[in-house]
C-alpha positions, 0 to 999 in steps of 0.5 A: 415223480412229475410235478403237479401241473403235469399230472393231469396231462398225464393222466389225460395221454393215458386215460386216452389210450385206455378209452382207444384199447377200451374201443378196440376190445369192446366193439367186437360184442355187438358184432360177434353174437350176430356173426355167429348166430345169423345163417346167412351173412355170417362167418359159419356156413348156414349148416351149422346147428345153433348149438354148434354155434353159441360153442364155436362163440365161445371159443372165439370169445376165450381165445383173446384172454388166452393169449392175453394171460400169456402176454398182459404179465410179460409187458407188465413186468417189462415196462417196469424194467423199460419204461411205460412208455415203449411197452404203450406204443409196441402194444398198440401198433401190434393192436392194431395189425390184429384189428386189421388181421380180424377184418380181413378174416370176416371179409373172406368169411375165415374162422380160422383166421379170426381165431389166429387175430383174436390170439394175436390182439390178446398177446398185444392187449396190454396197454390197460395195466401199463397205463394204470401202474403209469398212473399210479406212478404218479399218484399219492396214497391220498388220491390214489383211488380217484386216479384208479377211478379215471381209468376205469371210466375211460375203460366204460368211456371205450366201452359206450363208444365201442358196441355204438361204433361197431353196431352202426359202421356194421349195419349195412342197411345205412350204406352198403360199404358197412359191414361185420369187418369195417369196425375192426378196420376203424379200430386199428386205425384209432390205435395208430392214430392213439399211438402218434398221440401218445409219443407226442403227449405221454412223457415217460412215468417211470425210470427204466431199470434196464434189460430183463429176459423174457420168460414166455410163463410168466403169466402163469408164474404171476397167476401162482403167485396170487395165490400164494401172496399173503396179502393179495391170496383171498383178494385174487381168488374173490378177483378170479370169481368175479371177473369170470362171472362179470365176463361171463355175463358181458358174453352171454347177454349180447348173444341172448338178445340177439337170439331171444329177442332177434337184436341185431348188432346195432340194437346189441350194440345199444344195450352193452353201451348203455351197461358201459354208461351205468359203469361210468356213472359209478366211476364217476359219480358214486364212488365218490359218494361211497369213499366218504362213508366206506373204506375200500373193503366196504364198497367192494363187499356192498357192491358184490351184494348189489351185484347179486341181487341184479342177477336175480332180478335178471333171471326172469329173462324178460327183455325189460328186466335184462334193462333193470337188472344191468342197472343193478349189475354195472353199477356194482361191479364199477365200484368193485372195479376201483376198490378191489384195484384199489386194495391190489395196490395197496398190498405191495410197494411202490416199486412192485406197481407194474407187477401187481397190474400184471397179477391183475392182468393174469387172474383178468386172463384167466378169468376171461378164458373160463368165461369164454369156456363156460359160454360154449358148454353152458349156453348150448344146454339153457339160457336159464343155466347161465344166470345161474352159473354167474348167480352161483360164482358171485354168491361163492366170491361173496362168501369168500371175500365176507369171511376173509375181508378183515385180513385184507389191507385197507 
């Protein structure tokens, strides 16, 4: 355990590589709806049929979780075994060889290409759950929340400045060296750069135990494993809903303001960053307020309900209610994001930190893949039946979490 005055130094080195994988994951939002959706300038050729197109989107938006929910448990579980910071620094230079590979791909306009960089980024984007069970190593019972809120506003942090990175260096009209590909480039320089920071900054959190052999199923191991867990198996079931709705909703409302409301990336790129600012505010801000009056298990079942109501709100389809209502959604799901990582934690011991984070990863995996799936069979038939999808399997986490709540750990 480090002592006291080197905490914030190292929650600091950590949360920054948060904030760069946060850029690097989020920034492809804004450009990938228009990618997709333009016919001329875009990555498919001008032929194809805009429902084969929102499929081919999400196909391309459910490949990164994929081979996440191969990598993410993999490096989890090493970094127990290895130490944080080895795991840290291989995750973020393999990152950014995938950033390179997606420019180059939407350089030459390859799909399959981008396909293979998407696969390849999401085995190596495993720097989240090593930098929270790092953190974690460090913090007491006490502050513990707090610390798990700092990484997710770094994580919202990543995701104000990526959409806003990416919609600017990708509108061509400012200068005509930018384009689709050139935040992907900027984002594999940020992880080398975010590498070199951390070798200098980050001090190892925790001892490494020695050699463990790689078991390439893991991830499906650590996703059984939730739920069969005792204390965690409603929690990660209410987790999986959640998070695939959440996601859901971060894929399907860029490209329904690019399509409905012809934004381009710059103007799709200012709505995710301004939903990244209402999770920081609740990270920040109002979980703080909420844990003065609330437990853990509280927040997340109030916020859910908040969570609810915002998609209601948003299923009017009006442009300024899609403002409104992802006031009422991001701050909901900021706090779920604290609680909830808050009660997975504390569900198992010191020692097993790096393996819940990875169970964690595994449902956010698994999570992201059926959202990615979802989108390319929901969106081609309605916009209306993808609010009620994410309205459904929030009402049914709800449901769930409601009546399993009081055989959650605090």
């Amino acid at each position: 355990m480090l002592g006291k005055n080197n905490n914030f130094k190292v929650i600091f080195s950590l949360c920054f590589v948060i904030i760069v994988d946060s850029i690097g994951i989020s920034l492809v939002y804004p450009v990938l709806a228009p990618l997709f959706s333009i016919k001329t300038g875009g990555i498919l050729p001008s032929t194809v049929t805009i429902n084969m197109r929102d499929m081919l989107y999400g196909i391309t938006m459910a490949i990164f979780p994929i081979f996440m929910f191969i990598g993410a448990p993999v490096v989890g579980e090493l970094s127990d075994h290895f130490g944080r910071k080895k795991i840290l620094l291989i995750c973020l230079v393999g990152e950014a060889f995938g950033m390179l590979i997606a420019g180059i791909s939407i350089t030459i306009s390859s799909l399959s290409l981008l396909l293979i960089a998407r696969a390849f980024s999401g085995l190596m984007a495993s720097n989240m759950p090593v930098a929270r069970a790092a953190i974690i190593d460090i913090s007491t019972d006490e502050d513990k929340i707090i610390n798990i809120s700092f990484t997710g506003l770094s994580d919202t942090l990543g995701f104000i400045l990526g959409p806003l990175i990416s919609g600017f260096l990708s509108d061509n009209t400012i200068a005509g060296w930018m384009g689709f590909s050139i935040p992907f480039y900027t984002a594999a320089i940020l992880a080398c750069i975010n590498s070199i920071i951390l070798v200098y900054t980050f001090k190892e959190s925790f001892i490494a135990k020695g050699k463990k052999k790689i078991n390439l199923f893991a991830g499906l191991v650590l996703f059984i494993a939730a739920f069969k867990h005792k204390e965690i198996k409603n929690l990660s079931i209410v987790y999986l809903l959640h998070t695939t709705a959440w996601t859901f909703y971060i894929a399907f409302i860029t490209i329904f303001l690019v399509q409905k409301y012809n934004y381009s990336a710059t103007h799709a790129g200012y709505f995710v960053s301004w939903i990244a600012l209402i999770l920081s505010i609740a990270l920040l801000l109002i979980i703080r307020m909420a844990i003065k009056f609330f437990n853990a298990k509280q927040i997340t079942l109030y916020s859910i309900i908040i969570i609810i109501f915002g998609v209601i709100l948003a299923i009017h389809q009006t442009l300024i209610m899609q403002w409104i209502s992802s006031v009422f959604i991001a701050s909901g799901v900021g706090l779920v994001y604290s609680s909830m990582f808050t009660l997975f934690s504390n569900a198992v011991d010191k020692n097993k930190q790096g393996w819940i984070m990875g169970v964690v990863g595994a449902i956010v995996a698994v999570a992201g893949g059926i959202a990615g799936i979802m989108i390319s069979i929901i969106l081609p038939m309605s916009y209306i039946y993808s609010y009620y999808f994410m309205l459904i399997i929030w009402c049914i986490a709800l449901i769930i979490y409601a009546i399993s709540t009081f055989s959650l750990p605090k």
